[in-house]
C-alpha positions as CSV (number, residue, x, y, z in Angstrom):
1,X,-30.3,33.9,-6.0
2,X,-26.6,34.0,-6.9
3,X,-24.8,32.6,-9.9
4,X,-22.9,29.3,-9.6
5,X,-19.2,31.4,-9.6
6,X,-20.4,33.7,-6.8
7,X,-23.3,35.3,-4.5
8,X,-25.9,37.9,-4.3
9,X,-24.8,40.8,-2.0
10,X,-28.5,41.7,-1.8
11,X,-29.8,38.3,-0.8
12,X,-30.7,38.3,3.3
13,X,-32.2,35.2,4.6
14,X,-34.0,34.9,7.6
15,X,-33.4,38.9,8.0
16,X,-29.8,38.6,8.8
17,X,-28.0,36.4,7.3
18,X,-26.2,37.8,4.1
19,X,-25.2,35.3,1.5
20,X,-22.3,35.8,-0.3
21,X,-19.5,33.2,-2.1
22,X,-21.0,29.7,-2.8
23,X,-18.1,27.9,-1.1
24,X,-19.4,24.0,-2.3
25,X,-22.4,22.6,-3.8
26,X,-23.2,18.6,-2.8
27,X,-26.5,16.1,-2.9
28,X,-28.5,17.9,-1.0
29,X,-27.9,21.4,-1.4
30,X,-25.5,24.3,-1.8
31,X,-23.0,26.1,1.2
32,X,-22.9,29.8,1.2
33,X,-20.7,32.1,2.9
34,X,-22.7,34.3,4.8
35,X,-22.4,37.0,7.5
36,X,-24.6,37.2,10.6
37,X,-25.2,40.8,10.6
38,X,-27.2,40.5,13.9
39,X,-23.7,39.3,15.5
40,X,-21.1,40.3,12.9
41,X,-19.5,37.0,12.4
42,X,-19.3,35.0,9.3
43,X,-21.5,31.8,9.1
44,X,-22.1,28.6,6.1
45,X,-25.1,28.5,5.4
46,X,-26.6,25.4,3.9
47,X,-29.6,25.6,1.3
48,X,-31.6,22.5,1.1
49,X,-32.7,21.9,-2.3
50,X,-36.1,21.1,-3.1
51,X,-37.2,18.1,-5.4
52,X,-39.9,19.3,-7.7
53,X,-40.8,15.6,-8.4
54,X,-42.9,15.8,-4.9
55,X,-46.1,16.7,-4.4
56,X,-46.8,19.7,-2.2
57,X,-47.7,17.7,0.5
58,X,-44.6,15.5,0.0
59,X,-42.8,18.8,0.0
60,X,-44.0,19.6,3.4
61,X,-43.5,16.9,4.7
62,X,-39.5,16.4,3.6
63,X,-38.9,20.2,4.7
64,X,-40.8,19.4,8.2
65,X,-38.4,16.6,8.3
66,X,-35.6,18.3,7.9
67,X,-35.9,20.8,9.6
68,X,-36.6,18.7,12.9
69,X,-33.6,16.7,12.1
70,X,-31.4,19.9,11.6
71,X,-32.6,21.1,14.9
72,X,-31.7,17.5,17.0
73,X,-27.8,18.4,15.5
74,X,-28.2,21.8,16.8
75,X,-28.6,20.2,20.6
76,X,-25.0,18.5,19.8
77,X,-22.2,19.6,21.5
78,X,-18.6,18.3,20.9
79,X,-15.1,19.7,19.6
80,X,-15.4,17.4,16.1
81,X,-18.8,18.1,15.1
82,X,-19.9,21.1,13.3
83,X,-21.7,23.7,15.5
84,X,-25.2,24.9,13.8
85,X,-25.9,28.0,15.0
86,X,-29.6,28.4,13.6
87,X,-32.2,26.3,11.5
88,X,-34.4,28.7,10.0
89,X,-37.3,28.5,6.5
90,X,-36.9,31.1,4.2
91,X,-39.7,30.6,1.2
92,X,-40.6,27.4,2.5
93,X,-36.9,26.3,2.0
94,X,-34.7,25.3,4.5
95,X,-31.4,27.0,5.6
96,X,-29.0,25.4,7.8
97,X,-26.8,27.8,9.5
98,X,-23.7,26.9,10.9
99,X,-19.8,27.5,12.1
100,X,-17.7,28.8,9.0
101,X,-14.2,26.3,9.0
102,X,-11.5,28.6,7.6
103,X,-9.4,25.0,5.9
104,X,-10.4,22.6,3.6
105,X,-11.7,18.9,3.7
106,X,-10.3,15.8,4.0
107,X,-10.6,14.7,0.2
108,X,-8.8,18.3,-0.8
109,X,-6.5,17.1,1.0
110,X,-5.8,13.7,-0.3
111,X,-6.5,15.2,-4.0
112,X,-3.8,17.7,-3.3
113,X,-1.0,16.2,-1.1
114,X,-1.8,12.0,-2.1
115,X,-2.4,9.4,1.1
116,X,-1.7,10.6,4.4
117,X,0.5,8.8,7.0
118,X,-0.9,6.5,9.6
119,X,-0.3,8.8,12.3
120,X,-2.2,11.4,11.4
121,X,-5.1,8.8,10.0
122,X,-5.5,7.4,13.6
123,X,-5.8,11.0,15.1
124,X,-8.4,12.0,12.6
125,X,-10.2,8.5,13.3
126,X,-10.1,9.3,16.9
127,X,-11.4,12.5,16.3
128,X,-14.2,10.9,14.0
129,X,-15.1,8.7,16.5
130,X,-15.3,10.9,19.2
131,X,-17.7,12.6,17.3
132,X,-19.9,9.8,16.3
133,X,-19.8,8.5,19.8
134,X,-21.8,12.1,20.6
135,X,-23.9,11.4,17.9
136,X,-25.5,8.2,18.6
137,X,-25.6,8.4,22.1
138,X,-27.9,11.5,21.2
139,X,-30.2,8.8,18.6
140,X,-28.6,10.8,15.6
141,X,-27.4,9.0,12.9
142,X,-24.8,11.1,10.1
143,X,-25.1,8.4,7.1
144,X,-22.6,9.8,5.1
145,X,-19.4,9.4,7.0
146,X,-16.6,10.1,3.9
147,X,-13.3,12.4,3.0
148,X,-15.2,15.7,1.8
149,X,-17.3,15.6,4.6
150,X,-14.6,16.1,7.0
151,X,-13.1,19.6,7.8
152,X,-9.2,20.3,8.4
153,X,-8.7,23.6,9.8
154,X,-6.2,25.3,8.5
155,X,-3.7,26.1,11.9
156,X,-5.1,23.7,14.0
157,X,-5.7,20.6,14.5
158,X,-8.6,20.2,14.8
159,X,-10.7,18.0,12.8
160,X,-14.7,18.4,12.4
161,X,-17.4,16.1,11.1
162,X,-19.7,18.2,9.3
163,X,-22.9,17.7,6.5
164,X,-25.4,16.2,8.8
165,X,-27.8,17.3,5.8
166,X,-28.7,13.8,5.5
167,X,-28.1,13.0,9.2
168,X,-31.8,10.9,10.6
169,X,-32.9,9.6,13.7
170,X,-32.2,6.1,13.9
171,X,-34.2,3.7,12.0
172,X,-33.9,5.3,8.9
173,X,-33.3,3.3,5.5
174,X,-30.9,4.1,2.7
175,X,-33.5,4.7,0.3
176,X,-36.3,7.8,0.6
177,X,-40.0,7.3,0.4
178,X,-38.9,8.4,-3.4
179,X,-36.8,5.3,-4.2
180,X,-33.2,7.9,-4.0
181,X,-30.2,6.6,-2.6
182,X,-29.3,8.4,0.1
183,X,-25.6,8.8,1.0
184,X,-22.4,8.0,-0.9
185,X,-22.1,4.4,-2.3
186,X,-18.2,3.8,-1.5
187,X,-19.3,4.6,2.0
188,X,-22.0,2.8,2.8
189,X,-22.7,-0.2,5.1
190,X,-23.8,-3.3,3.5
191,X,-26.8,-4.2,5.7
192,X,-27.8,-0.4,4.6
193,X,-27.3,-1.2,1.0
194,X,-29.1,-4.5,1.6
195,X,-32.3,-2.5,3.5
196,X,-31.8,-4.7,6.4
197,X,-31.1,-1.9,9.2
198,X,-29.9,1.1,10.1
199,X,-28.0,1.8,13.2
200,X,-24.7,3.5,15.0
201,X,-22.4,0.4,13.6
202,X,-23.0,1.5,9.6
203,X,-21.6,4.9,10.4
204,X,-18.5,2.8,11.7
205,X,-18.7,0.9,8.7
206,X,-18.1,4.1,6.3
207,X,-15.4,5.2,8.9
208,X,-13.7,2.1,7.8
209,X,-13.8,2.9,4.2
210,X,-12.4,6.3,5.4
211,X,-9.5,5.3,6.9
212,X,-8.4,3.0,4.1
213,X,-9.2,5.9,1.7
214,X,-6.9,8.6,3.4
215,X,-4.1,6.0,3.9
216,X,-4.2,5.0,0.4
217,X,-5.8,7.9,-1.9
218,X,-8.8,5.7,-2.9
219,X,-11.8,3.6,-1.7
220,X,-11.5,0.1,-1.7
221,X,-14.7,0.0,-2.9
222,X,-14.3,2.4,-6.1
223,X,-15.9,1.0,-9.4
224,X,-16.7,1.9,-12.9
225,X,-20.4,2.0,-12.4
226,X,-23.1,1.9,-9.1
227,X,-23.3,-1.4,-9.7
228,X,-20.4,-2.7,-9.1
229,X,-19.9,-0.7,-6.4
230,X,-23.1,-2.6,-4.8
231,X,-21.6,-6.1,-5.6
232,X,-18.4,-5.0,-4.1
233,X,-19.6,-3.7,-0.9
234,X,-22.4,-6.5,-0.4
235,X,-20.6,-9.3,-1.9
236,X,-16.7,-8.9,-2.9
237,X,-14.1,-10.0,-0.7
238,X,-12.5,-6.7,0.9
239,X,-9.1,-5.8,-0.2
240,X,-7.6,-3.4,2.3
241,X,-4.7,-1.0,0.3
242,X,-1.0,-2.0,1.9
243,X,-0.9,1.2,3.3
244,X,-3.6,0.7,6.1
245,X,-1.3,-2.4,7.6
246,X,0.0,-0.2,10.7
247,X,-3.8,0.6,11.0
248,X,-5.1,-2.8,10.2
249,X,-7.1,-4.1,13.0
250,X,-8.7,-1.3,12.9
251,X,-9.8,-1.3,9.6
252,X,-10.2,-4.8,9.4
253,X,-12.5,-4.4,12.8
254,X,-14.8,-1.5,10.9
255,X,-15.1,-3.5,8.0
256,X,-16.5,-6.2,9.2
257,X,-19.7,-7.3,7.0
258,X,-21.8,-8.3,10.0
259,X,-22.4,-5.3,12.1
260,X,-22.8,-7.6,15.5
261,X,-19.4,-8.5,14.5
262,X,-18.2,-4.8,13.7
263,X,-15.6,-3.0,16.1
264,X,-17.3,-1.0,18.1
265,X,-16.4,3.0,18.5
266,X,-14.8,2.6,21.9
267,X,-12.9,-0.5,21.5
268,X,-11.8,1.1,18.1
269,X,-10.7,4.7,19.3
270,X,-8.4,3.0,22.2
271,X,-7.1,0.6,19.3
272,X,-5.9,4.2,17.5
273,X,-4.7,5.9,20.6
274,X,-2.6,2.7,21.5
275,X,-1.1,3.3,18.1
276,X,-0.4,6.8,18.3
277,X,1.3,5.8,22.0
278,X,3.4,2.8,21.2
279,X,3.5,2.8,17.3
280,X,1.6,-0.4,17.0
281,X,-2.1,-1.3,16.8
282,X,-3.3,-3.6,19.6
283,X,-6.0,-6.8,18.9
284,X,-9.5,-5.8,19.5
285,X,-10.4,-7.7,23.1
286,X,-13.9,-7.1,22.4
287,X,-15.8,-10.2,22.3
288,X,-18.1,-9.1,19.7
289,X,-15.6,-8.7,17.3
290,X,-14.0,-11.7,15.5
291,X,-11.3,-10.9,12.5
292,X,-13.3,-12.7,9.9
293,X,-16.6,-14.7,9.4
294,X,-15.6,-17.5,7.3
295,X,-17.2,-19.6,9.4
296,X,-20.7,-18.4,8.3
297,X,-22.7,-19.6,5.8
298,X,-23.7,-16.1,4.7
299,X,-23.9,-12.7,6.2
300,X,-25.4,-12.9,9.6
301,X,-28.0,-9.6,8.9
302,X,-29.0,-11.1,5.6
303,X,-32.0,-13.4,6.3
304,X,-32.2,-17.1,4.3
305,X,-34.3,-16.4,1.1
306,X,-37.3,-18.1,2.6
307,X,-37.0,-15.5,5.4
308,X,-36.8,-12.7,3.8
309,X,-39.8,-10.0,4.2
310,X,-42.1,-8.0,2.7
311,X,-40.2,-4.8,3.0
312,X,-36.9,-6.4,2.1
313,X,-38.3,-7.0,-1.6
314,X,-39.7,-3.6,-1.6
315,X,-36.9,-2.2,-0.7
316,X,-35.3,-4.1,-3.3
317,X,-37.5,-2.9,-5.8
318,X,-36.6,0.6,-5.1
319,X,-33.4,0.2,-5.7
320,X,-33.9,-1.2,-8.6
321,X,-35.7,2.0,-9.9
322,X,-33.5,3.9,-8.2
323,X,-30.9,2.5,-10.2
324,X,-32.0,2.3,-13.7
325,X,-30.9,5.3,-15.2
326,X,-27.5,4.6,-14.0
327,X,-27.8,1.5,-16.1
328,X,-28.3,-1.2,-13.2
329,X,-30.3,-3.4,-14.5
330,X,-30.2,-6.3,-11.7
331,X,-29.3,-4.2,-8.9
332,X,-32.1,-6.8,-6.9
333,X,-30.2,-9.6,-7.1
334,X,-27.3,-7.9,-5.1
335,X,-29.8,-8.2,-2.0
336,X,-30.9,-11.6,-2.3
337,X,-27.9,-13.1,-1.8
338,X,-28.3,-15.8,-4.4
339,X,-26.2,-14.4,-7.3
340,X,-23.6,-16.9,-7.4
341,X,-25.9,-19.9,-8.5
342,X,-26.5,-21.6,-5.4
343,X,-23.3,-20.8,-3.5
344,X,-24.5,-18.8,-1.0
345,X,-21.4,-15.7,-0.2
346,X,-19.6,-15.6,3.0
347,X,-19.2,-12.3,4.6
348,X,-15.2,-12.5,4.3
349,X,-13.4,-9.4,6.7
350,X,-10.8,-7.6,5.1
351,X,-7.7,-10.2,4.8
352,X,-9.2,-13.2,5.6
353,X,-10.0,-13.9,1.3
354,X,-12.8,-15.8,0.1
355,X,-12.0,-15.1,-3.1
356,X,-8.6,-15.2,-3.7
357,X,-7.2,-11.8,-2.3
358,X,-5.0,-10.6,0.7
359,X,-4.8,-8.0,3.0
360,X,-3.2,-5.0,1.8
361,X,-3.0,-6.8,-1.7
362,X,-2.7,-4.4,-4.9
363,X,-4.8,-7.0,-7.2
364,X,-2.6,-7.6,-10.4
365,X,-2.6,-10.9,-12.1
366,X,-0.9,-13.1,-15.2
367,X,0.4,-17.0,-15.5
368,X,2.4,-18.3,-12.6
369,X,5.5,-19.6,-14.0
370,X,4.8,-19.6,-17.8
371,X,4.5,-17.4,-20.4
372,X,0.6,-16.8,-22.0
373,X,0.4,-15.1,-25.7
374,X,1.2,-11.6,-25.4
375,X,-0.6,-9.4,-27.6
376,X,0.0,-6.1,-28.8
377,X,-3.5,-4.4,-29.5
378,X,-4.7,-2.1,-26.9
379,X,-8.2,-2.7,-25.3
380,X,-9.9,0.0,-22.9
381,X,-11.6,-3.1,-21.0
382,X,-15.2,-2.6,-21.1
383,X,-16.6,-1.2,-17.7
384,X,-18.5,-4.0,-16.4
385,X,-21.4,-4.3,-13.6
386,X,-20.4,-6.9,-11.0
387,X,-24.4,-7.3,-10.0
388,X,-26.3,-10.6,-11.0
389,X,-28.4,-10.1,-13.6
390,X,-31.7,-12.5,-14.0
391,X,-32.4,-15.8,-15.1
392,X,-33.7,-15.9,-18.2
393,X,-32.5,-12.4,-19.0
394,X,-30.0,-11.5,-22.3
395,X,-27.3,-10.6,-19.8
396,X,-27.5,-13.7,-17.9
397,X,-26.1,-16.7,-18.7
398,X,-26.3,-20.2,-17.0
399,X,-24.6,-23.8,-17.3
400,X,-28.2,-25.2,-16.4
401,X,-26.4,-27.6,-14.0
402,X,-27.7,-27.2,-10.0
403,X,-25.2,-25.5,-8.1
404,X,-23.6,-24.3,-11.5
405,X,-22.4,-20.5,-11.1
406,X,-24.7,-17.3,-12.1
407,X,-22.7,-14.9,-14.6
408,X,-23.5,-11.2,-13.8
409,X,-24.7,-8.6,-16.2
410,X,-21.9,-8.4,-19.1
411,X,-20.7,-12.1,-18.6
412,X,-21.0,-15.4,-19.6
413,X,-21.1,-19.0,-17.3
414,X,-17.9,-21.1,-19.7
415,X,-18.6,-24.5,-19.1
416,X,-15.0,-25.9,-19.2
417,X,-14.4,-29.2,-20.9
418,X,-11.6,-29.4,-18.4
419,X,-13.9,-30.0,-15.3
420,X,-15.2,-26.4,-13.9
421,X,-17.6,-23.9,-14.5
422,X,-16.7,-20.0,-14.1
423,X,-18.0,-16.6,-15.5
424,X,-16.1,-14.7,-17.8
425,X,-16.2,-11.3,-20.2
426,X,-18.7,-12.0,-22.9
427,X,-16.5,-11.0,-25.5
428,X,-13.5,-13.4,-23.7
429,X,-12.3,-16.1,-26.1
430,X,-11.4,-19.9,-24.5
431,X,-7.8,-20.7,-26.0
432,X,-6.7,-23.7,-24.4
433,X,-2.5,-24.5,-24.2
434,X,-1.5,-27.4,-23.1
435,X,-2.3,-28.3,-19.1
436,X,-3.7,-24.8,-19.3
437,X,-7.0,-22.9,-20.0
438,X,-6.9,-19.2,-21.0
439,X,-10.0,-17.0,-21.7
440,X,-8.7,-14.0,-23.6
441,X,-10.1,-10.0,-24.5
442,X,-9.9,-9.3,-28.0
443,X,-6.0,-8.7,-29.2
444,X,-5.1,-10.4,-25.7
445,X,-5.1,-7.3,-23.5
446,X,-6.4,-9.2,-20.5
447,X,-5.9,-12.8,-20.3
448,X,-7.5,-15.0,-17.6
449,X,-5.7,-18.7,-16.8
450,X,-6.9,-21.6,-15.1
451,X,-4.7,-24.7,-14.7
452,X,-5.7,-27.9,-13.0
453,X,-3.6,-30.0,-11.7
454,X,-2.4,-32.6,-8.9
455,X,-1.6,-31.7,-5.6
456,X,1.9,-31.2,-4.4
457,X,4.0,-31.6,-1.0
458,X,3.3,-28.3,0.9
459,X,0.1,-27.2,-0.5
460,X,-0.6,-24.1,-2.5
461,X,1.4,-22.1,-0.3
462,X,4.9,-24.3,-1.4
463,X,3.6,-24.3,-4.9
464,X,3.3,-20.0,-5.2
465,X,6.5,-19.8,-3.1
466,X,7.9,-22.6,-5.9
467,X,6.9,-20.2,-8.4
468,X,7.7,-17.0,-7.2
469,X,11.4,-18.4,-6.7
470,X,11.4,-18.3,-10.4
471,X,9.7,-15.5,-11.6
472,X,12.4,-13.6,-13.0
473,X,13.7,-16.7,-15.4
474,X,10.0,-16.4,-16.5
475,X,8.5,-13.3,-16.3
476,X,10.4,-10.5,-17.9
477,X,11.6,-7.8,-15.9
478,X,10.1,-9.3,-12.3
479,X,9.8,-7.3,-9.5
480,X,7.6,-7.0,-6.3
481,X,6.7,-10.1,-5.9
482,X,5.2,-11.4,-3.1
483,X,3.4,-15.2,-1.9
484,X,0.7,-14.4,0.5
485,X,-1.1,-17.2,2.9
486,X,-4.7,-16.7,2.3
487,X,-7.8,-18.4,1.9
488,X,-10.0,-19.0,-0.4
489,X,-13.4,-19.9,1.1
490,X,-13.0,-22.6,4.2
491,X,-10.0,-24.1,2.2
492,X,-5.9,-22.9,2.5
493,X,-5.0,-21.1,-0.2
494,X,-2.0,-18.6,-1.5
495,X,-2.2,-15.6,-3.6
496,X,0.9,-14.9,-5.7
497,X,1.3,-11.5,-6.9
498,X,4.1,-9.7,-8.8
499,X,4.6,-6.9,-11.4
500,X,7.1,-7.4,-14.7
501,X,7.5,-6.3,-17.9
502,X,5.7,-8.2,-20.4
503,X,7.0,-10.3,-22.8
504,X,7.4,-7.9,-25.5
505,X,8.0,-3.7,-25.8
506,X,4.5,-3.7,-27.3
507,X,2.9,-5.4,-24.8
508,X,4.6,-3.0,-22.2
509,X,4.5,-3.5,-18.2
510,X,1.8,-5.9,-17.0
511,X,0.4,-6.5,-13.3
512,X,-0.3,-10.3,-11.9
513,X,-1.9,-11.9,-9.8
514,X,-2.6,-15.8,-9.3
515,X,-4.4,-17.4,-6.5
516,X,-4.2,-21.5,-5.8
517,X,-5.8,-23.7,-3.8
518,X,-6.8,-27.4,-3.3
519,X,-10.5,-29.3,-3.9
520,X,-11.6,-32.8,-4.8
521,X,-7.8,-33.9,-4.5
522,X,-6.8,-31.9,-7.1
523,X,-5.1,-28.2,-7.2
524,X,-6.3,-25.3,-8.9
525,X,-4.9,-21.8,-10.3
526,X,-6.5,-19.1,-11.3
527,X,-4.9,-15.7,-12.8
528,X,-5.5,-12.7,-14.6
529,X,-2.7,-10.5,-16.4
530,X,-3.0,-7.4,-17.6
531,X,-1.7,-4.0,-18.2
532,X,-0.4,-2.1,-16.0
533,X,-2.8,1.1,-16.2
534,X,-6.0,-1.7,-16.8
535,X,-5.8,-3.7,-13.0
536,X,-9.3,-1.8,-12.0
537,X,-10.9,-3.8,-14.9
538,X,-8.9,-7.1,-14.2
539,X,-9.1,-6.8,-10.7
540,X,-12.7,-7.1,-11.1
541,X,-12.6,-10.0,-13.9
542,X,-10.3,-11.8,-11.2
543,X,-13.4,-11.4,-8.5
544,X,-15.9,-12.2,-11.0
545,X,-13.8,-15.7,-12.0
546,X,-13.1,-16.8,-8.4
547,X,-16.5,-15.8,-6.9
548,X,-18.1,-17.9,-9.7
549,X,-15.6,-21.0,-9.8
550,X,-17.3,-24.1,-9.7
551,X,-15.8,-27.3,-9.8
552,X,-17.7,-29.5,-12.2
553,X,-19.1,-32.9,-10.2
């Protein structure tokens, strides 16, 4: 066996294949470069790892698995699809032998050169889906659709799904007869997360995520821990980066929480090609496919709780353990779809907010049209799991009132005296001013505002337009601003959203954004501020407030 910085020249598997450099090492094994000295050409050649929790059966069983699943991608055929050359056992470990790519993948490429443009994003999407078409009309399913596994080669342009290590016939779940996750979390379909299914449209899914990662450098789904990664796949209303907007009906298409409702592979590579041709991105016309699913009363492949089955809250259980020593302590109640206290979550597409965001929005947050304390101490802003924890549990907390919101694990349900109910940061302090709430971090780092007031001519849309007019008279240093017409739920809402300076040196640059919207005859605003290298943490105590918001009755 070689070293982890390079190979055994004496190592021979299979009696011809000579393994060399170790060119990448991933989930389920390490790529060598090999040479076929039967044929003289250089090969990769996968190693499956073996997982010595399994019995020997178990063993036996995986490897038999695998290696009839390498062998089905073997029978593939098609330009953008790795070409496996041989399956073969070695030691009673498997070895996938395939095409050697001289170029790197698609996440080297991001890390190296930043975003790429939207042309070249729709010709690898085409080329992606080409691929998958081959894929599942051949019952074979890759479940890890995401940058690194996708090949440039260097001098060509060709693109080339590879790492169909995981790859299963359908009808496979997300989690092993073990309890692992299988796959990359950023990249993974919701009704895969949830247990519900498995099929062709949560590859198309993580070919959504894709996209919006190369056109922007980063998932839309990234988080600070598994678990909020979970709540924002399954639950969070999608935030597409600006950059995907040439691309967006696409993306908003792939993204779609409902996969009856998802773009399908055909309808989405003519979308991309039309781009490419005219320079714009065409409305899906398939009838399966509708921009966003507000008018559901929860995800259409999640069943009511009644209905939920036997295997659902196994599956569940799984995760849970599967989980645990990531420090996910409540990862279950991500799949019930009862987190939020009664309030069951729509499945919101990518734009269409149910929970206070915008297409293409960069989240940022602070006061609309007034100054909040500024403070000068620095605060790293305490990672925090966006996954229900409990009842009952020392995580949890609850206003005891029926409807009332469920805080998730690291928050607390406030009770307001001012008429609504909403979760915020355990260690966040209530300092009310004036007509206005604030729930603040320690030394004011992050500071969360509510303001209830009465409606105005126009709506919430006038009002942020009102107050974006006047955002440099009283935000320092104002720039980028922007009044976006969203919703939030079923009701018309706008999302204000702007970048300034603070209101001192010490406090330094701060993001903001500020959503509004009208209930019970009266209008509501809700923002978060913070600092300018902290809007991953606020971002998600923005979510966390609106998801939770409940107006007291």
């Amino acid at each position: 066996m070689g070293t982890e910085g390079g190979g055994d020249t004496a190592r021979v598997i299979a009696g011809r294949y000579r393994l060399d450099a170790r060119l990448g090492r991933g989930g389920m094994g390490v790529v060598w470069g090999a040479t076929d000295q039967l044929l003289g050409r250089r090969v990769a050649v996968k190693e499956l790892t073996q997982d010595d929790t399994l019995s020997d059966e178990e063993a036996r069983g995986r490897r038999d698995r695998t290696l009839r699943e390498a062998r089905a991608v073997a029978q593939l055929s098609h330009p953008h699809i790795i070409v496996v050359h041989d399956v073969v056992e070695e030691g009673e470990r498997p070895y996938i032998v395939m095409e050697l790519i001289d170029g790197g993948s698609l996440a080297d490429r991001i890390a190296a050169r930043g975003p790429i443009p939207p042309a070249e994003a729709a010709r690898i999407g085409i080329a992606l889906l080409g691929a998958l078409r081959a894929a599942h009309t051949a019952g074979i399913l890759h479940r890890d659709i995401k940058p690194a596994n996708v090949l440039l080669e260097r001098d060509s342009d060709r693109v080339v799904l590879t790492d169909f290590g995981i790859a299963q016939v359908s009808g496979a779940t997300t989690l092993t007869e073990t309890g692992s996750f299988v796959g990359s979390p950023e990249y993974t379909a919701p009704e895969r997360m949830s247990g519900a299914r498995t099929g062709a449209e949560s590859d198309l899914w993580s070919l959504g995520a894709l996209l919006c990662t190369a056109l922007s450098g980063e998932s839309p789904f990234r988080r600070d821990s598994l678990g909020g990664i979970l709540h924002a796949v399954v639950f969070a209303e999608i935030r597409t980066p600006a950059q995907a907007e040439p691309l967006l009906p696409v993306v908003r298409g792939l993204l779609e929480r409902d996969p009856d409702r998802r773009l399908g592979a055909a309808e989405a590579e003519r979308m991309l090609r039309a781009y490419l041709d005219t320079g714009r991105t065409p409305t899906p016309v398939s009838s399966r496919y509708t921009p966003t699913q507000a008018d559901l009363s929860r995800p259409a492949w999640q069943p009511p709780a009644r209905e939920r089955s036997t295997r659902g809250v196994l599956v569940a259980a799984l995760l849970v353990a599967a989980m645990a020593g990531a420090g996910v302590s409540a990862a279950a109640l991500l799949l019930n779809g009862d987190g939020d206290g009664g309030r069951t979550p729509t499945s919101s597409a990518p734009g269409s907010t149910g929970s206070g965001g915008s297409a293409g929005a960069t989240p940022t947050g602070t006061p609309s049209a007034t100054r909040s304390p500024s403070g000068s101490a620095t605060s790293s802003g305490p990672a925090r799991s966006a996954v229900s924890a409990p009842a009952g549990s020392a995580s949890a907390a609850s206003d005891d009132r029926p409807g009332g919101p469920t805080a998730p694990s690291g928050y607390r349900v406030a009770v307001d005296p001012a008429g609504f109910s909403l979760a915020v940061p355990e260690d966040f302090t209530r300092v009310p001013q004036g007509e206005r709430v604030f729930y603040m971090s320690p030394g004011q780092v992050f500071r969360l505002g509510i303001k209830v007031a009465a409606v105005r001519p126009g709506g919430p849309l006038a009002v942020m337009e009102s107050a974006a007019a006047r955002g440099p008279d009283t935000n320092p240093g104002y720039h980028d601003g922007r009044v976006t017409e969203t919703r939030h739920g079923t009701r018309p809402a706008a999302l204000w959203e702007f970048t300034w300076n603070g209101f001192s040196a010490a406090e330094g640059p701060r993001h903001t954004y500020d959503l509004c919207w009208e209930e019970g005859g009266l209008l509501y605003d809700v923002w978060v501020s913070a600092p300018v290298g902290k809007v991953r943490e606020a971002r998600e105590y923005f979510d966390v407030a609106v998801d939770t918001f409940v107006v007291s009755t």
